[in-house]
C-alpha positions as CSV (number, residue, x, y, z in Angstrom):
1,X,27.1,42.5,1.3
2,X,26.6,38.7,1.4
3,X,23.3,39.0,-0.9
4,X,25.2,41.1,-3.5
5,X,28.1,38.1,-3.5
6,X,25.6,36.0,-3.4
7,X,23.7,37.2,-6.7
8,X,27.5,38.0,-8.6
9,X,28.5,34.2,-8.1
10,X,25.3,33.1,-9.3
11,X,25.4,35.2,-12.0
12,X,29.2,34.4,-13.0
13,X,28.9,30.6,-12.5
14,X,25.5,30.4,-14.2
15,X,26.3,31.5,-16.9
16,X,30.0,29.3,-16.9
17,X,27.6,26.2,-15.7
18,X,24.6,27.0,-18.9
19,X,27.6,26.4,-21.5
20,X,28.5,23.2,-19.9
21,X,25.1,21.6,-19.0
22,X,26.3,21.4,-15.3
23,X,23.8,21.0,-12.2
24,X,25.2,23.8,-9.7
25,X,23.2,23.8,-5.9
26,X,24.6,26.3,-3.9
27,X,23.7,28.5,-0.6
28,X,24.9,29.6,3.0
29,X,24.8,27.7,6.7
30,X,23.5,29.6,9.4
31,X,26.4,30.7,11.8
32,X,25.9,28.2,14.2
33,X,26.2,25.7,11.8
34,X,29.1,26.9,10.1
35,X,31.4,23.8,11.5
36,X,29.1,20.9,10.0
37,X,29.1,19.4,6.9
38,X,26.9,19.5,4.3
39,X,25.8,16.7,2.3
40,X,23.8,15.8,-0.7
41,X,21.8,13.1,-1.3
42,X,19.6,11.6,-4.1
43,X,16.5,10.3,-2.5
44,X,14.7,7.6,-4.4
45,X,13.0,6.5,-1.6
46,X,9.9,8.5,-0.9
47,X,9.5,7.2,2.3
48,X,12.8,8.6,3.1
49,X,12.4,12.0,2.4
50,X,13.4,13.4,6.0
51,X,16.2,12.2,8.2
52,X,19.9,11.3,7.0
53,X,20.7,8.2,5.4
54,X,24.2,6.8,4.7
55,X,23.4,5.1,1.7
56,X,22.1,7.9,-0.1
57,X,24.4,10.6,0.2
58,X,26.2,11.4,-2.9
59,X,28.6,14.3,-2.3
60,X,29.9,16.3,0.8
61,X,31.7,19.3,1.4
62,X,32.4,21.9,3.9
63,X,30.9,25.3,3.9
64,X,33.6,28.1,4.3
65,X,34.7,31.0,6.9
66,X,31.3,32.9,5.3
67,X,29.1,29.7,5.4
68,X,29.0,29.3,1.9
69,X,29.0,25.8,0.2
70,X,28.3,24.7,-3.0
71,X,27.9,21.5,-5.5
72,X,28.9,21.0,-8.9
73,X,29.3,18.5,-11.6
74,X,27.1,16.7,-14.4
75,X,27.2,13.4,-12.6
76,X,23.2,13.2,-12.2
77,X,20.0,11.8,-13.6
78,X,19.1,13.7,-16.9
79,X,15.7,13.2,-15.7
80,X,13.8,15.1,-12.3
81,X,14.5,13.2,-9.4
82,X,14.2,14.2,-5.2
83,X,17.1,15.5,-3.5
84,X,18.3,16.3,-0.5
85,X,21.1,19.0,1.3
86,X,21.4,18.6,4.5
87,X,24.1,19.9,7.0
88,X,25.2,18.7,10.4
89,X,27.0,18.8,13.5
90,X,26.9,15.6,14.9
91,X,30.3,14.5,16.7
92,X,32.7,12.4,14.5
93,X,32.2,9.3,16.9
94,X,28.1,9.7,16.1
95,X,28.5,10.2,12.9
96,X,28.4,6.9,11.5
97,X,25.5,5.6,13.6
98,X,23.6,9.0,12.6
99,X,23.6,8.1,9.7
100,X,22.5,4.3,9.0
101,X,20.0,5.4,11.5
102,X,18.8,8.2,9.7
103,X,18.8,11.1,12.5
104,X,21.4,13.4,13.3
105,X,19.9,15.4,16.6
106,X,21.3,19.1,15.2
107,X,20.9,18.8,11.4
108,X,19.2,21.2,9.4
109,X,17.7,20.0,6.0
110,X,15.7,20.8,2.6
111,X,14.1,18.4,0.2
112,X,13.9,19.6,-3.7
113,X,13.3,18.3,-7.4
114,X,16.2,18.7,-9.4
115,X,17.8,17.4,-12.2
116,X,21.6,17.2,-13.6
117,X,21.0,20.8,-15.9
118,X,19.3,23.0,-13.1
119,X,21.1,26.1,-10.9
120,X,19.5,26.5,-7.6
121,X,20.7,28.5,-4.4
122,X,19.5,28.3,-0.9
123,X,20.3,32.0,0.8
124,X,19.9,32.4,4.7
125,X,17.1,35.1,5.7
126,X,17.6,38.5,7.1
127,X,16.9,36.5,10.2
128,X,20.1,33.8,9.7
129,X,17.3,31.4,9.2
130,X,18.8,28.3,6.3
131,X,17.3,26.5,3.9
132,X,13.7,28.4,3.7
133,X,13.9,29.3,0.5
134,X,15.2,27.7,-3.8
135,X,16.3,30.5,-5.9
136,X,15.8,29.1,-9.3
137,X,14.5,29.1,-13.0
138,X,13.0,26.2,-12.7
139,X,9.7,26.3,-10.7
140,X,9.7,22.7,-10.1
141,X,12.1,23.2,-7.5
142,X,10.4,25.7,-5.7
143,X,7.6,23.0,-5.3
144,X,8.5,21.0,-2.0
145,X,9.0,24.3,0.0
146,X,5.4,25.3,-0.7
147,X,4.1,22.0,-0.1
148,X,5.9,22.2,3.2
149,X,4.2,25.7,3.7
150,X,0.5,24.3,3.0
151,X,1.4,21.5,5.7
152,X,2.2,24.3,8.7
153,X,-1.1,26.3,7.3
154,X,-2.8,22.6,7.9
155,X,-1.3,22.1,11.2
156,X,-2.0,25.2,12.6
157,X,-5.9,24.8,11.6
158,X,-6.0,21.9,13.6
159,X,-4.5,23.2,16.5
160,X,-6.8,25.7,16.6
161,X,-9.9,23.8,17.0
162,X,-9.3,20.0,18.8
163,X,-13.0,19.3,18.8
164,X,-13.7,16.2,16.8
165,X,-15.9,17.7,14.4
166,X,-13.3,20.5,13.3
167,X,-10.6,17.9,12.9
168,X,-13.1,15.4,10.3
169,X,-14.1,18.9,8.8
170,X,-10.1,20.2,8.6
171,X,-8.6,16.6,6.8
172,X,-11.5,16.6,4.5
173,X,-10.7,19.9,3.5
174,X,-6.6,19.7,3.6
175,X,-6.7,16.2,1.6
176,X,-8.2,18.3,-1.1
177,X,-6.0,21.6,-1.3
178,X,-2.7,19.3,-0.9
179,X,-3.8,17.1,-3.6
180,X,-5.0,19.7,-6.1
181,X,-2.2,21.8,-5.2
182,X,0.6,18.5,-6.3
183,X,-1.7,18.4,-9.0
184,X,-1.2,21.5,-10.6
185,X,2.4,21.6,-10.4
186,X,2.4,19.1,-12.9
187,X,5.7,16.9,-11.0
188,X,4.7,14.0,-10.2
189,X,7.4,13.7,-7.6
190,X,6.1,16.5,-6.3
191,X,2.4,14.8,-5.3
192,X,4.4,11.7,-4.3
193,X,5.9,14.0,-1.6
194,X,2.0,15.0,-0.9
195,X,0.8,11.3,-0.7
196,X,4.0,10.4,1.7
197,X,2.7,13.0,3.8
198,X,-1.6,11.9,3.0
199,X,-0.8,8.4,3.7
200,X,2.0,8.2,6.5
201,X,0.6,5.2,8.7
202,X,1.8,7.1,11.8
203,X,-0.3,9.7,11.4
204,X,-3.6,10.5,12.9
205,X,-4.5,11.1,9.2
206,X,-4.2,7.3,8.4
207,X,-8.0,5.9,9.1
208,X,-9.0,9.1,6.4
209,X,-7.0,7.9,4.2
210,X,-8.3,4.6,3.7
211,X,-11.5,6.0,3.2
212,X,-10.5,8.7,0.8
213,X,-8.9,6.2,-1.0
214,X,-12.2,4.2,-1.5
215,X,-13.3,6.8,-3.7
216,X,-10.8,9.5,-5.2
217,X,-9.6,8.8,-8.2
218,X,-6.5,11.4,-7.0
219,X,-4.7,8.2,-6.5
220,X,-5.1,6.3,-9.8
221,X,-4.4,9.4,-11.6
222,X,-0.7,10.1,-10.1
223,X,-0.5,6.4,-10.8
224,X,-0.8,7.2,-14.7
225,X,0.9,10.3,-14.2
226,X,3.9,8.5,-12.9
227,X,3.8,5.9,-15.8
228,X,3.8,8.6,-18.2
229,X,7.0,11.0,-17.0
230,X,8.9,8.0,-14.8
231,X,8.1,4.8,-16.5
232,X,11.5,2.8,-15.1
233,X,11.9,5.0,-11.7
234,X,11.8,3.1,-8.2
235,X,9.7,5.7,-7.6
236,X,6.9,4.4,-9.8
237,X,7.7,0.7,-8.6
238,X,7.1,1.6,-4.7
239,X,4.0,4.1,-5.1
240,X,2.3,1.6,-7.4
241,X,3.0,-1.3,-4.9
242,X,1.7,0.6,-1.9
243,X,-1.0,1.7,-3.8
244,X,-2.4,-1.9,-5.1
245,X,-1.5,-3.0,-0.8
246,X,-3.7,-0.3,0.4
247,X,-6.4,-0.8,-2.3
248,X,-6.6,-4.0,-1.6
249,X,-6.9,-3.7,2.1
250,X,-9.6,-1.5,2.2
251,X,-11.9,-3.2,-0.3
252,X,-10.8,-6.5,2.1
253,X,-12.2,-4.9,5.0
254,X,-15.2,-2.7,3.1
255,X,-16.7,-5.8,1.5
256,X,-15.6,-8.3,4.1
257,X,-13.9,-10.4,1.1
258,X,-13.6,-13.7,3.1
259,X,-10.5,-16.5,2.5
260,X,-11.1,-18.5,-1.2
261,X,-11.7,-21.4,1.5
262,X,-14.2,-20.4,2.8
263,X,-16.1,-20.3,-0.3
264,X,-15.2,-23.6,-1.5
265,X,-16.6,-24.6,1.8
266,X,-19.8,-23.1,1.3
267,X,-20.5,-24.4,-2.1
268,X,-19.7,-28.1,-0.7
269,X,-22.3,-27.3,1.7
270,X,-24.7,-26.5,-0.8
271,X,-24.0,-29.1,-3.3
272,X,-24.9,-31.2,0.0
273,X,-28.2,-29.8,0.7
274,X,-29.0,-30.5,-2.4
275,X,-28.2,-34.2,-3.1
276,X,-29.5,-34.8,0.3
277,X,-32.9,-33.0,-0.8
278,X,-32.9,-35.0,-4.3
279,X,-31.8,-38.3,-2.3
280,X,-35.0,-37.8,0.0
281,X,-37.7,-36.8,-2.2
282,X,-36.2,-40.4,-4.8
283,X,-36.3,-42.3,-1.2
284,X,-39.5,-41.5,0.0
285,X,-41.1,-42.3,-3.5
286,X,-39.5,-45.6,-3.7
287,X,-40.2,-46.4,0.3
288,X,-43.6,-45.4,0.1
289,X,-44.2,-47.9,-2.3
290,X,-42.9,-50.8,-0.6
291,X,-45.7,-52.6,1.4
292,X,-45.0,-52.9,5.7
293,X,-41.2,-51.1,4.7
294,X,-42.2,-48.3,7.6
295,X,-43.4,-50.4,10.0
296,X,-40.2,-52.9,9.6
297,X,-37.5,-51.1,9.2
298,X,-35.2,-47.9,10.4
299,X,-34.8,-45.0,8.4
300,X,-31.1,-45.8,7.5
301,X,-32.6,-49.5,6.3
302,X,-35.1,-48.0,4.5
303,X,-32.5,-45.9,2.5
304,X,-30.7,-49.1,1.7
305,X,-33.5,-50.8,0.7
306,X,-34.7,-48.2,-1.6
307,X,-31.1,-48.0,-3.3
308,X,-31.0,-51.8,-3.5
309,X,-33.4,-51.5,-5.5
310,X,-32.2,-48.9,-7.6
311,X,-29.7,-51.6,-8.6
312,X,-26.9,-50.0,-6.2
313,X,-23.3,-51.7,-5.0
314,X,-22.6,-51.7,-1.8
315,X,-20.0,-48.8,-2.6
316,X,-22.4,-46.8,-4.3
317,X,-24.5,-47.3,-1.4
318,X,-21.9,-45.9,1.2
319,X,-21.0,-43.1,-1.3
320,X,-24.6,-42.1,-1.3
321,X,-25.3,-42.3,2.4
322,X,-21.7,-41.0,3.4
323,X,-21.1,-44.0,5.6
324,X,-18.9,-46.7,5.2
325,X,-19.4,-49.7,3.6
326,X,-19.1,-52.1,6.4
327,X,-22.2,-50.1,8.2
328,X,-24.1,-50.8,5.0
329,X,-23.3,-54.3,5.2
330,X,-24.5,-54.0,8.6
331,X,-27.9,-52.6,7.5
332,X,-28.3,-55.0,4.8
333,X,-28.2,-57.7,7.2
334,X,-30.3,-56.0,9.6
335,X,-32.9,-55.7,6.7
336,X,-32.4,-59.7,5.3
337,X,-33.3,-60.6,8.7
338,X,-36.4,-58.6,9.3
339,X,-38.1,-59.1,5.6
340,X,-36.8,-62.9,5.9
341,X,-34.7,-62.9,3.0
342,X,-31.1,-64.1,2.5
343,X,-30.4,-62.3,-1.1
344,X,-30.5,-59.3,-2.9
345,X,-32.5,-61.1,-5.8
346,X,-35.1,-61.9,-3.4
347,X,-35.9,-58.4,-2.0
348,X,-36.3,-57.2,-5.4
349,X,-38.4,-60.1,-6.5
350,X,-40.6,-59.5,-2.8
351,X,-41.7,-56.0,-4.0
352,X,-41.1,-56.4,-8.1
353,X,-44.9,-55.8,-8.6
């Protein structure tokens, strides 16, 4: 009897609602829910698909003596968005801290895509059993609930087998059936709830993530899929975020990309081996050259002696050497006093030839 006045109302308001471009969700509370409320909310935060939040509930009511409840109005997004019904019986003085908090410990709640036109009804089952099931034209709201259904087929596969192999073997292959599944429902919103689920960094599903996303292009794809049907939702604002994060976290750790720092340290490095290599090699020549120099002098003299006679300052001669130019001054001396010279001009006339 509750069915057939179930179908009558649907089939009286829906018809009333089509006329008027009205959104109308409707459906029953199981018995033991039947003193809650019910709420609906418009989720625009994927992350925040389960659980009850405060901020977005948009509407409440009270289901009546049958459990029936319903929502009305054209008050909504024209275009697809997430929502929410949910009903509860959390004590009045719990209420409010329920919800910031997002959990109510006896709720019961389903997650659809829905617009501000569409007619929808959630019926009980023969078994009093609430929110398993959309009655609607529109398939698109249908698509959560058999998204949900592929997730309990996934969890029971792994339950089955706990070896490590079967569970590598069992995300490899569930990664790939929820994915083309969103896929071919063609709602975006739809895979979002699928990648919520793929890429939830609580779940023992996280580390296969990060490799999948290495190399599916699954990812990109709803990227460009939300650009094209939701080009100013939050929605495409947080996955696109996420998404750029967690690329750019697992190419960070795949190719080891080190700090830019480190990099300009490296090529100072080099650019030192190199002068240094030059500088020795022009040294040596010049060094070489000079008659008794070896015998006479220390290396660091020798160095200044051959850059003296390159014409060097003093500063040019610390630059090159990296030393100050006090301890050049020191060498020059050092040098004067062993080839028994008190100038510049006469160690470059002792070895002009």
């Amino acid at each position: 009897m509750r069915r057939l006045l179930l179908i009558g109302i649907l089939l009286i308001s829906g018809a009333f609602l089509e006329l008027n471009a009205q959104y109308h969700f409707s459906g029953y509370v199981a018995e033991d829910m039947m003193d809650g409320e019910v709420y609906l909310s418009l989720v625009e935060d994927y992350r925040k698909v389960s659980g009850v939040y405060h901020e977005q509930i948009i509407a409440t009511t009270a289901p009546d003596s049958s459990g029936y409840f319903s929502f009305s109005g054209n008050n909504l997004p024209a275009e697809n968005r997430l929502y929410r019904i949910h009903v509860d019986t959390c004590p009045k003085d719990e209420l409010e801290l329920a919800h910031i908090t997002g959990h109510c410990s006896n709720s019961e709640e389903i997650l659809f895509v829905a617009n501000n036109t569409i007619q929808l009804s959630l019926p009980t089952t023969f078994e009093d059993e609430m929110f398993c099931k959309v009655i609607s034209d529109e398939e698109r709201s249908n698509a959560i609930i058999k998204i949900d259904s592929l997730k309990n087929d996934m969890r029971f596969s792994f339950s089955t087998y706990r070896s490590e192999t079967n569970r590598k073997l069992n995300t490899k292959k569930w990664f790939s059936i929820l994915q083309q599944y969103g896929e071919q429902l063609n709602e975006p919103l739809a895979e979002l709830y699928v990648f919520s689920f793929l890429s939830d960094r609580s779940s023992i599903l996280h580390s296969y993530y990060l490799e999948d996303l290495k190399v599916n292009p699954w990812y990109d794809g709803l990227l460009e899929r939300l650009k094209a049907k939701y080009p100013e939702s939050s929605y495409l604002e947080q996955y696109e975020a996420e998404l750029r994060a967690d690329q750019y976290l697992v190419h960070s750790v795949g190719e080891k990309i080190l700090p830019a720092w480190v990099y300009g340290l490296a090529g100072l490095c080099l650019f030192s081996l190199v002068f240094n290599f030059y500088f020795f090699r022009r040294w040596k020549k010049v060094v070489n050259a000079i008659p008794n120099a070896n015998e006479l002098l220390s290396n660091q003299e020798q160095k200044v002696l051959a850059l003296i006679l390159a014409d060097k300052t003093n500063k040019e001669i610390a630059s090159e050497m990296f030393v100050s130019v006090s301890t050049v001054k020191t060498h020059i001396n050092n040098l004067y006093k062993k080839l028994n010279v008190t100038s510049r001009e006469e160690v470059k006339s002792m070895y002009s030839s």
